[in-house]
N, C-alpha and C positions, 0 to 999 in steps of 0.2 A: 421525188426530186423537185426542192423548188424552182421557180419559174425562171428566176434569175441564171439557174447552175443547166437550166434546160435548154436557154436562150445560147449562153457561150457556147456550151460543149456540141449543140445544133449545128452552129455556124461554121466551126474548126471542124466538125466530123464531117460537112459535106463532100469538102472539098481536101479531105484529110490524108487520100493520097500523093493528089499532084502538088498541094503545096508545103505536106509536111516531111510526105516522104520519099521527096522527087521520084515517085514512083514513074514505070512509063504505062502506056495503055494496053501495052502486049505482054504476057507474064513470058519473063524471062528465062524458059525452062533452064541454061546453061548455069546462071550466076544461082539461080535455087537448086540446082544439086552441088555446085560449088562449095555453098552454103551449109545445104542438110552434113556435108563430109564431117564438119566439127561437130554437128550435133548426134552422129554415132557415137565420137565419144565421152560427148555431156549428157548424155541422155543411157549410155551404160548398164542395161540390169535393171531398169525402171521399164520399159515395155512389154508388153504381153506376148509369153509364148505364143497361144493359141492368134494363130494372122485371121482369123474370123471375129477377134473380138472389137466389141463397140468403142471406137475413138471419137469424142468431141474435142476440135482446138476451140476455145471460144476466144474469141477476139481474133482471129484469124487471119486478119492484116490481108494479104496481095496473097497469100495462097501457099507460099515457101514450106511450112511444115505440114500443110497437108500434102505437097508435092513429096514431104522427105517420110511421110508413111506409109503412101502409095507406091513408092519406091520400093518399101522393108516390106513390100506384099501385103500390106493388112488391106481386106477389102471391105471394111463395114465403119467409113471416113466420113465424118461430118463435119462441119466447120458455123460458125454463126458471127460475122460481126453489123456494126450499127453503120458504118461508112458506108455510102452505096458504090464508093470509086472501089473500095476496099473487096466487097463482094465483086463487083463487076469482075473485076481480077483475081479474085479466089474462084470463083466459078468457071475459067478458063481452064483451071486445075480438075476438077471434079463439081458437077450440078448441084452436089448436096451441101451448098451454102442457102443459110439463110440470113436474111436482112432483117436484123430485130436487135431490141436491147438485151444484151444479155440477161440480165434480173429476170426479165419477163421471158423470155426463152428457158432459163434455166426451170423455173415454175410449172411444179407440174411432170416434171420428169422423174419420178422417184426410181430409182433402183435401175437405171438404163444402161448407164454405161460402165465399160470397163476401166477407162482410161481418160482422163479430163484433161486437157492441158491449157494454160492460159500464159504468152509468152507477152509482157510489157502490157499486162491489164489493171494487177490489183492497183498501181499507184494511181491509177487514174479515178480510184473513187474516195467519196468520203468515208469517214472512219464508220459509221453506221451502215454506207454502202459494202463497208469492207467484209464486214461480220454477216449481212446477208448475203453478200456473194459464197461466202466461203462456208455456209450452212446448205444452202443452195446447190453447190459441189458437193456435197458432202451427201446428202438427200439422192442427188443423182445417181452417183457411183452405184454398183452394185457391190455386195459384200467383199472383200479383197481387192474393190477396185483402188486406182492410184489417182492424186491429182498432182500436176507439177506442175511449180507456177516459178515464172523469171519475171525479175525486178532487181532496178538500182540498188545496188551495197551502199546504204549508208557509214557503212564502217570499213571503205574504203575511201584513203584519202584524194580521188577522183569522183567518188559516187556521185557527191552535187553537179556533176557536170552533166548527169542524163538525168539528177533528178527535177532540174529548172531547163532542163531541153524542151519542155511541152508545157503549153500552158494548160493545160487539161491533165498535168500531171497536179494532183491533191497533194499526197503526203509519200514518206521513203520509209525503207523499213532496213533491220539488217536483219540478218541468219537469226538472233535471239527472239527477236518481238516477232517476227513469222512465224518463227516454230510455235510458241507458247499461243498464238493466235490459232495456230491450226492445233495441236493437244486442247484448246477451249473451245471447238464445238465439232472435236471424237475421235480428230487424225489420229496415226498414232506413227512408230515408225519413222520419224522426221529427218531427213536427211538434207542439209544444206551442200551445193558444190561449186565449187568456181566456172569460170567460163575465160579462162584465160588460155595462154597457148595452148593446141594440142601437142604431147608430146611424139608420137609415133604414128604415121600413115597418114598425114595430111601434107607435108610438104617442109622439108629442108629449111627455111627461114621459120617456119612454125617451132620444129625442133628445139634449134638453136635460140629464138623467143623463149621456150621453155625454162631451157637452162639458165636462163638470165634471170627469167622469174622469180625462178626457186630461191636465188640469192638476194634478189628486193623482198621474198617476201617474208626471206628469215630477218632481214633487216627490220619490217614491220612489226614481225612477232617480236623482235628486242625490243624495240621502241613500247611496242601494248606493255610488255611487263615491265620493264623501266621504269615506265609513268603510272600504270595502276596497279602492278604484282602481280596480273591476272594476264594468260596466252588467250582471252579474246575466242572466237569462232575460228580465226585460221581462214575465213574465206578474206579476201582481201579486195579480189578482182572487181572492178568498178560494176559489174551484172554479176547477180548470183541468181543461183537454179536452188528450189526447196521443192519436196515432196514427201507426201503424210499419204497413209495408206488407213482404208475405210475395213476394219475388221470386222 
């Protein structure tokens, strides 16, 4: 990392909860099971039967999705991010955060885990960053493990709006350039998914969101083939969820 990209991202990471993500100093256990509800069902069929297997979230923000697999019973949770506010407050969750750059965290860990997750991590590197993070992941996992990573849809017409939310955001990707980035160094398996309403068991207005959806987002798929002849990835929603499995 040159000195210049060490300097910024230094400065924004210290204080990267309270001023970026009005975080408060006490983990909010209500709003993060709140929370984990939609990620039962964006998260669907991508987790480990076995609840003794090895979970890293990397980037791990305030602690929310280690709170939502502690929850699912898995007891072998680990978590690592570079914000000290960020860990402070993931560690209120479970002790097994650590305070390190990722890169240099993931090095070294060949063949450990089961399950790698990184929610609003990859945009934040550069394009060379991108490709050692994601070998990196890939090294780590052990064989059938999974990785699932969430990031801004470029190929939703809102995407730009989380993709220039941070300035320590780099670059955006859609459903296409992830997958083909994760099939070039082993994923295989690639599943792109939306993160828009849930349909069933989260709540009555969530529903009803749904149903609205469905009809913006056949409006979309007209528009994609209209203007290019081609139906597009079909994820729309301004966050998309991707996941490549390590055979």
């Amino acid at each position: 990392m040159n000195d210049t990209a060490a300097d910024y991202r230094a400065r924004i990471y210290e204080e990267y909860a309270t001023r970026f993500q009005s975080a408060p100093e006490v983990f909010d256990l209500e709003s993060a099971r709140r929370w984990g509800r939609a990620y039962r069902h964006y998260l669907r069929g991508w987790l480990p039967a076995n609840r003794d297997a090895r979970i890293l979230d990397v980037a791990c923000g305030g602690g929310k999705l280690l709170q939502f697999f502690i929850d699912a019973g898995y007891r072998d949770v680990q978590g690592v991010d570079v914000s000290p506010e960020q860990v402070a407050l993931a560690r209120q969750v479970t002790p097994n955060v650590a305070q390190a750059d990722v890169l240099e965290y993931l090095s070294g860990q060949d063949g450990r885990f089961d399950l790698i997750t990184g929610l609003d991590i990859v945009e934040h590197f550069r394009k060379d960053e991108v490709l050692r993070f994601l070998d990196l992941c890939f090294v780590a996992l052990k064989p059938g493990g999974r990785l699932v990573l969430q990031t801004p849809n470029a190929e939703s017409p809102w995407g730009t709006h989380h993709r220039y939310n941070d300035l320590t955001h780099e670059l955006g990707f859609n459903p296409n350039a992830l997958s083909r980035l994760l099939a070039l160094v082993g994923f295989q398996a690639t599943e792109a998914r939306e993160m828009g309403p849930v349909p069933l068991g989260y709540s009555t207005p969530s529903t009803l969101r749904w149903v609205l959806w469905q009809a913006i987002r056949a409006a979309l798929k007209v528009w994609n083939l209209a203007e290019t002849g081609d139906r597009g990835s079909g994820v729309y929603t301004r966050i998309f969820l991707i996941s490549g499995l390590r055979h």
